[in-house]
C-alpha atoms as one frame of an Amber mdcrd trajectory, in Angstrom:
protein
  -2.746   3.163 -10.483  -2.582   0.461  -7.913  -4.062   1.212  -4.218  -4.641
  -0.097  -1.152  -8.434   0.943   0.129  -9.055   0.930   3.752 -12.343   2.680
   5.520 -12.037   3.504   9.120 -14.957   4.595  10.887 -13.683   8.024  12.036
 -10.840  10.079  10.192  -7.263   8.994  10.270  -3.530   9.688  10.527  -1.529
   6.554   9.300   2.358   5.600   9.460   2.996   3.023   7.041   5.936   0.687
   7.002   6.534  -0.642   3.728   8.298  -4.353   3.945   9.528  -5.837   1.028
   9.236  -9.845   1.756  10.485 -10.510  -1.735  13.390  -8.697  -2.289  14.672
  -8.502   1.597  17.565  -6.142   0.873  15.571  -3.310   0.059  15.285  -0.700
   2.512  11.990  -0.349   3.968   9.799   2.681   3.353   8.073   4.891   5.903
   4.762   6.723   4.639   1.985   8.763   6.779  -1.295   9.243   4.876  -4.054
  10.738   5.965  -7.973   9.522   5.585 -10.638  11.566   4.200 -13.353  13.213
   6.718 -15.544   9.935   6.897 -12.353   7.397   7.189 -11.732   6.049   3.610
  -7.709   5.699   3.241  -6.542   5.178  -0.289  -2.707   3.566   0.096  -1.069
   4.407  -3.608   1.105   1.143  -4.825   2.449   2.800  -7.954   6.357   2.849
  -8.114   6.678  -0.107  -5.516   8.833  -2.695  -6.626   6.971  -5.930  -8.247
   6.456  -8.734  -5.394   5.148  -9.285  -2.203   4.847  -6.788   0.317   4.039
  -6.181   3.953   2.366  -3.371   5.087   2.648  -2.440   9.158  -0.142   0.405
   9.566   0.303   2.027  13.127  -2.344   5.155  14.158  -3.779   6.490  17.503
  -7.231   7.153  17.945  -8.780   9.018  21.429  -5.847   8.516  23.314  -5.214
   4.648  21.995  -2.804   3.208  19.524  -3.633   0.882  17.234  -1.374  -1.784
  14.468  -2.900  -3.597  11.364  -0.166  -5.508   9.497  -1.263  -6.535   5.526
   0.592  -8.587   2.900  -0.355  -6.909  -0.511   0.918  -8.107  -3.906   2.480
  -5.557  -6.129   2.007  -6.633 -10.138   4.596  -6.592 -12.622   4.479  -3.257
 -14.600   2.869  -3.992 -17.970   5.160  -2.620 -21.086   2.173  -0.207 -22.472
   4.088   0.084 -26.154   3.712  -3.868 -26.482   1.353  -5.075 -28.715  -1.497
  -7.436 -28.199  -0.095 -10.511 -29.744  -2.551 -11.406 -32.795  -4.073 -14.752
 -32.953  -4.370 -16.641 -36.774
């Protein structure tokens, strides 16, 4: 499965906005996620439409808010009953 890592340095409660630059008339998705106890924040990709993405994280932290945009790449889906082509 695709992800996204992130490590914070304290523990985290994220809202997501999920952009999709390359197909613009897709709605975009809203996601919280939360961090484990020492800040590591796993973002799944899986089920995201193939293309380029932007992701608007927004959290608070004692008492200030914070925003980290980041343009991820989804892959294509590979076909899993296709064969390896054979070479002669």
């Amino acid at each position: 499965m695709e992800t996204m890592s992130l490590c914070f340095d304290h523990p985290v409660a994220v809202k997501v906005f999920f952009i999709c630059t390359s197909a613009p008339h897709l709605d975009p998705q809203i996601k919280t996620f939360r961090s484990d106890e020492n800040g590591f924040l796993s973002i799944p990709l899986e089920g995201m439409v193939s293309g380029k993405w932007k992701l608007m994280l927004e959290w608070n932290h004692d008492g200030r808010d914070f925003c980290m945009e980041k343009t991820v790449e989804v892959p294509v889906e590979q076909d899993k009953t296709v064969q390896p082509k054979k070479w002669l």
